[in-house]
N, C-alpha and C positions, 0 to 999 in steps of 0.2 A: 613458421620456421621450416625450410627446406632440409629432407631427410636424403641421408646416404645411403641406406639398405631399404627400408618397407617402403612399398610402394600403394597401390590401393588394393591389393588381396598379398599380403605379407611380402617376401621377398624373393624375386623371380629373374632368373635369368640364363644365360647359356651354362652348363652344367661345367666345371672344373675352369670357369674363367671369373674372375671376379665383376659379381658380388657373390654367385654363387659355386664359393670353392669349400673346401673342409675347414681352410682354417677360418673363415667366415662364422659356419655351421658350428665349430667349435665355440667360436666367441658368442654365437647367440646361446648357447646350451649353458656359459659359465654367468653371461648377462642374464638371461632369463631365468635361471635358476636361483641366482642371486636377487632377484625383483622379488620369484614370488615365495623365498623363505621366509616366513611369519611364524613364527610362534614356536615352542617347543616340539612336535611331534613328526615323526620322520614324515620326511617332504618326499612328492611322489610325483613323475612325469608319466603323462602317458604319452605313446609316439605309433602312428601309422604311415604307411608311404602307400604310392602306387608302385605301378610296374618298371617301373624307368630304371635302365642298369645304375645310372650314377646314386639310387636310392642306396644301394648300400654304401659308397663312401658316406653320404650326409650322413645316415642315420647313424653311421659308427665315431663320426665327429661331435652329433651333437649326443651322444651316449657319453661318448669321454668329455664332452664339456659340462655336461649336468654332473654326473657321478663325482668329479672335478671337484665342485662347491655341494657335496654332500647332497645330493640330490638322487633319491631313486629313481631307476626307470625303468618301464612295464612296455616292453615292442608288441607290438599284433604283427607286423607284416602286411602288407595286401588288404585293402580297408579303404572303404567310401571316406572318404571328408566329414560326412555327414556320422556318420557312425563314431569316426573319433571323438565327435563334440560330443556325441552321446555317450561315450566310454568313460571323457574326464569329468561326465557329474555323476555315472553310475559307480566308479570306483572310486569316488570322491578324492581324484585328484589335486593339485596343486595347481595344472598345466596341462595341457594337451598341444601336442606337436601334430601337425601333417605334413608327410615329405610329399609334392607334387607340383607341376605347374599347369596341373589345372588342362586344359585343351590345350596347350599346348607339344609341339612335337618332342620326341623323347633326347633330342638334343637339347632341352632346356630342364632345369626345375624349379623346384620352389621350397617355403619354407612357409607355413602357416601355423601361427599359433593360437589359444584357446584358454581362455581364462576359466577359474576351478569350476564356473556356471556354465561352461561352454557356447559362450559367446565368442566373438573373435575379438583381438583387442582394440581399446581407443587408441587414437591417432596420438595421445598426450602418453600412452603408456609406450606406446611403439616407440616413439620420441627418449624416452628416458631409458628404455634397452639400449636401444643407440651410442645414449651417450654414454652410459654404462661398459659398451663393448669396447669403445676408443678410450676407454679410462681408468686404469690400477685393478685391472681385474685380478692380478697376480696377485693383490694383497686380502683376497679372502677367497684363497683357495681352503679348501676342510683339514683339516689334521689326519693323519694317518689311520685312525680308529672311527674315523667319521665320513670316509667316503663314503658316496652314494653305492647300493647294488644295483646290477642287470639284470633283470630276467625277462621269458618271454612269455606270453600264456596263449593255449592252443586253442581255444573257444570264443574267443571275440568274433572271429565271424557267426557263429550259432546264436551268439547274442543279440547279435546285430540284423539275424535273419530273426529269430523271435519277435524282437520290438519292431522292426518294419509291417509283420503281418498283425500286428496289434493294431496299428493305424487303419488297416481295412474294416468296414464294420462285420460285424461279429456275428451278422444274418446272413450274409451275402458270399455264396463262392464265386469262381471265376469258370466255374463246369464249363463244355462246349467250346469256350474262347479257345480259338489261335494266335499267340501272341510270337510277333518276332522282335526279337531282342539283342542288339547291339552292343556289347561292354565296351568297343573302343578299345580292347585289346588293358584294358586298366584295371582299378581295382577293385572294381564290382564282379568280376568274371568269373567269379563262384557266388556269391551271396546273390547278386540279382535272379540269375536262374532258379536257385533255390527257392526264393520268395514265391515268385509265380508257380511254381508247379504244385509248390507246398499249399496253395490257397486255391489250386484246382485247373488250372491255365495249361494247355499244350503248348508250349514252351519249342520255339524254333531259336537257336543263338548261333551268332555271329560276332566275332570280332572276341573271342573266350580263349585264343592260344599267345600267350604276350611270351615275347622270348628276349623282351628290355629293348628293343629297337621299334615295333609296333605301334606301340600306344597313337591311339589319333590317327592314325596312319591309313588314311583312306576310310575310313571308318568311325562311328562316331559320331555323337550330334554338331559337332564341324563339317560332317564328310556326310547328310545322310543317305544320299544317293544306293548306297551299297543296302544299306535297311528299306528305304520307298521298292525298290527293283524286287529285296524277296519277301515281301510285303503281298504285292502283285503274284510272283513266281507263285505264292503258297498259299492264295487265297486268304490269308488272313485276315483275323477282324482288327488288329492295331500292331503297328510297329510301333518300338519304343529304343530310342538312341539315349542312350547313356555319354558321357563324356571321361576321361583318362580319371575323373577323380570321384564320378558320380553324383557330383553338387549340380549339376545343370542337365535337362530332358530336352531332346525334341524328340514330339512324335510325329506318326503316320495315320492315315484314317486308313479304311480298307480298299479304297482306290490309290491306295500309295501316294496323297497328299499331304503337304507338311502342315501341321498342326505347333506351333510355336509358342514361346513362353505367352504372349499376348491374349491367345486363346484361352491357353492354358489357366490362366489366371481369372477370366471372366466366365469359365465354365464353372470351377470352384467357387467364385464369390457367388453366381447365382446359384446355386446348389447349398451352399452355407448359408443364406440370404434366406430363400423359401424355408430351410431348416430353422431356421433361430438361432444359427451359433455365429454368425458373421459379427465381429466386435468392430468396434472401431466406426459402422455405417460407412463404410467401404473399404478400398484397400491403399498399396501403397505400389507404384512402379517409378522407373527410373527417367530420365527425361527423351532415354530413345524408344518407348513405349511408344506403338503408335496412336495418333492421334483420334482411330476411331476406334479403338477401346474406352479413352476417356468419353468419347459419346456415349457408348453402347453404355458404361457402367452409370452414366449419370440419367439414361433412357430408364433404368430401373432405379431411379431414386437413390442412389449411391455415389458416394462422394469417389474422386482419384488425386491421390496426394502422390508428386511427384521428387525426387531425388537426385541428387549425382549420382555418375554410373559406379557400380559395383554393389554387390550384395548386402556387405557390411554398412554400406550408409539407409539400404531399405528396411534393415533389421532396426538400426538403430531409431531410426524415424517410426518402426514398427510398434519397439518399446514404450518410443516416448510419447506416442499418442495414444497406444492403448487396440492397434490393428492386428489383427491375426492372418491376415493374408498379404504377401509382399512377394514383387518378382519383379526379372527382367526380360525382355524381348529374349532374351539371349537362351532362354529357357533356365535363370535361377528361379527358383518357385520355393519361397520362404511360408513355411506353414508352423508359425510357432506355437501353434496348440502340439504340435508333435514336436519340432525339431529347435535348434537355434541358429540354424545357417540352411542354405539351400538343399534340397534333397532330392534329387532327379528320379529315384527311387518312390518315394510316399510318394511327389506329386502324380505321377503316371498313375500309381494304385487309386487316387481319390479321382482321375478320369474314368478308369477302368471302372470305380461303384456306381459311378453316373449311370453308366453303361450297364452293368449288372442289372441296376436297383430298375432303369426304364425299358430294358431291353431294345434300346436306338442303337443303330449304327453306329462310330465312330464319326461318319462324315455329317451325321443328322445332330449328334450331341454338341461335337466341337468346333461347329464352323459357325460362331455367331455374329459373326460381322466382317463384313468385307473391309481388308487394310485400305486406307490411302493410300497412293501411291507413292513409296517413301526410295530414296538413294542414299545409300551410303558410299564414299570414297575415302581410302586414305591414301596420304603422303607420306612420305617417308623424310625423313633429317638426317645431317649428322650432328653429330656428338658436338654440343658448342652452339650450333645455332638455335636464334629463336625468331621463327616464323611469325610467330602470332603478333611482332612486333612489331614488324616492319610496313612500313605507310602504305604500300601499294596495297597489301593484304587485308590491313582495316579498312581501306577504301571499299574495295572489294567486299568485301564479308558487309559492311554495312551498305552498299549497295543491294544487294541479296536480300538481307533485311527486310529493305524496302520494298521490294518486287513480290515480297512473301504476307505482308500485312494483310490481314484479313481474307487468306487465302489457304495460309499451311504456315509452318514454323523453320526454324533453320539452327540450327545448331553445331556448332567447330569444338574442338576440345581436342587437348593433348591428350593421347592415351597414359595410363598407366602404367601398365607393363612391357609397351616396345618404345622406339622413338620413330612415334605416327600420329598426325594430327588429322581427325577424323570428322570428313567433310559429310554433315547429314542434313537431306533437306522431307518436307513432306508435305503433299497437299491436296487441293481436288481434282488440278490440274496438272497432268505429267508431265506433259511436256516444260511446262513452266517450271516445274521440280529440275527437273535432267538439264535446264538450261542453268538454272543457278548452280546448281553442282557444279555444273562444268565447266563456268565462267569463274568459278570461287580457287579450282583447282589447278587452272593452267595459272592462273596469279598464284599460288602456293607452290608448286614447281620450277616455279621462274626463280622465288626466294631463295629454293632450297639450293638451285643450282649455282647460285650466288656465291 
């Protein structure tokens, strides 16, 4: 069934145009509210945003759409993603909201929501808000004596800064280190700082002054140019880029190289692996994982089980097999012995004890394998076409295919969240990658122009 609003990480789009306007935000607040009322006892929302000015229209839309259908609600303000999943099972909520869109510019947002386990929801519950929001909401609004309250509470961040330094181990400071640290202008830009300095880290930050237009804005694990440069300038032993919502990391080693979710993932599986706490007999990545991770991981006896893109499908794949480690190229790094969604935050701290615990470098711990040489391209559409349809393009694309057979792999898919069809190839040979890219894309441009 094809959805109107959620797309594959909730619903995102340019701020104040539809999907994401107030009365949107309102309807999700009186649908979702409505889904997750059970039982007798006062029902409770919790709600974090980032930095993004149009956070406060949503948040005050989806305030009056809960309170609406008798539903409390408990704001934090300025709050990691990751932090909120952790708030809706510490306060044993009903619900958990995040207002962001994630890396993207502060011209856009988003709306993520969070079941009372703080997990993020199935595609079948997404599905039935939905239909809930286009259907007689008006006839179970609350009665007068049963609105929902507002309030806000001023300590969610100190919570949120406590349980993160819990996840380090409890031998290990961060003395000596020079960490440089990136918020992306979002809503880590007080609690990540605090983490590191509270656990012993000379703490350099960047990207900590959001003034609702910023966010991502040059900066950022989108942008990490700005972090690699004073990484370099300050001799540092690790840069660490945050992204607008703090669900996704990229890092820096101390020659100001990027260290990426790929790494990131195959540094912790070995590290849990020699430990004994690795479940699952390996981990879980998505299908633009590169290619010689799944080597490097299966060179140690470990399995790599692969996903569609987004976070939410590697959790879920995480649960149902039984893995405790899951991420994406992109830098989500799912660690569900601590979190239930990505945490850019833990993940960097479980780099950082590698580094503690062996005292190596950053560029000695986290560079275990050299990428394939991998391209990504996107395309862009309008509204109404469909590329992936049209015969010259499957010729093309299965072309490509072929030329890729026992060589490297090739992968096209609609994005999620914009209208871009994204052309990925990867292999051992470059030039052969860069050439199917680029034959796949001028056929995809020619459709689009169509």
């Amino acid at each position: 069934m094809s959805r109107k609003y959620f797309g594959t990480d909730g619903i995102r789009g340019k701020a104040n145009a539809a999907p994401m306007t107030a009365e949107t935000a309102l309807r999700v607040g009186m649908a979702a509210g409505r889904y997750f009322t059970r039982g007798e006892h006062r029902h409770r929302v919790v709600i974090g945003k980032d930095t993004r000015l149009s956070g406060y229209m949503i948040e005050t839309a989806l305030v009056a759409g809960f309170t609406s259908v008798g539903m409390d609600t408990i704001q934090f303000g300025p709050l990691p993603t990751p932090a909120v999943a952790m708030l809706t099972r510490s306060l044993r909520a009903d619900l958990g909201v995040m207002i962001s869109a994630s890396h993207n510019a502060f011209e856009d947002n988003g709306i993520k929501l969070f079941g009372p386990d703080g997990y993020k929801l199935s595609d079948d519950v997404e599905i039935e808000i939905e239909r809930m929001m286009d259907n007689g909401l008006a006839d179970h609004l609350a009665a007068p004596a049963d609105l929902g309250r507002a309030k806000r509470i001023d300590d969610a961040q100190a919570r949120y800064i406590e349980f993160a330094k819990r996840t380090f181990p409890a031998h290990l400071r961060l003395d000596g280190l020079r960490i440089v640290l990136d918020c992306a202008n979002g809503a880590a830009y007080r609690v990540a700082p605090e983490v590191l300095w509270e656990l012993g880290a000379e703490v350099i930050k960047i990207g900590i002054e959001p003034n609702g237009f910023n966010i991502n804005n040059k900066c950022g694990s989108t942008s990490p140019d700005a972090m690699c440069a004073k990484v370099k300038e300050s001799r540092a032993d690790l840069g660490i880029a945050l992204d607008g919502d703090a669900d996704r990391v990229v890092l820096a080693d101390e020659k100001g190289q990027i260290i990426d979710g790929d790494q990131i993932l195959a540094l912790i599986a070995r590290s849990w692996s020699k430990a004994g706490t690795l479940k699952g007999g390996g981990i879980v990545a998505t299908v633009m994982s590169n290619l010689a991770l799944e080597r490097y991981v299966r060179a140690m006896g470990l399995s790599l089980e692969r996903t569609a893109v987004g976070d939410r499908y590697v959790v879920e794949h995480m649960r149902d097999k039984g893995f405790n480690i899951g991420g994406e190229q992109s830098g989500h790094v799912v660690l569900n012995d601590f979190s239930t969604t990505g945490d850019g935050l833990i993940a960097a701290l479980q780099v950082l004890a590698v580094i503690a615990q062996t005292g190596q470098k950053a560029s000695e711990a986290a560079h275990l394998f050299d990428p394939l040489p991998q391209l990504l391209k996107n395309v862009r559409f309008r509204a109404g076409q469909k590329p992936l349809e049209n015969q010259d393009v499957a010729t093309a694309i299965k072309d490509g295919e072929a030329r890729l057979v026992g060589k490297g792999r090739l992968l096209i898919r609609k994005s999620g969240t914009e209208p871009l069809i994204r052309v990925m190839a990867e292999g051992d040979d470059e030039k052969l990658v860069t050439t199917v890219v680029g034959d796949i894309v001028k056929v995809l441009e020619k459709a689009c122009v169509a």
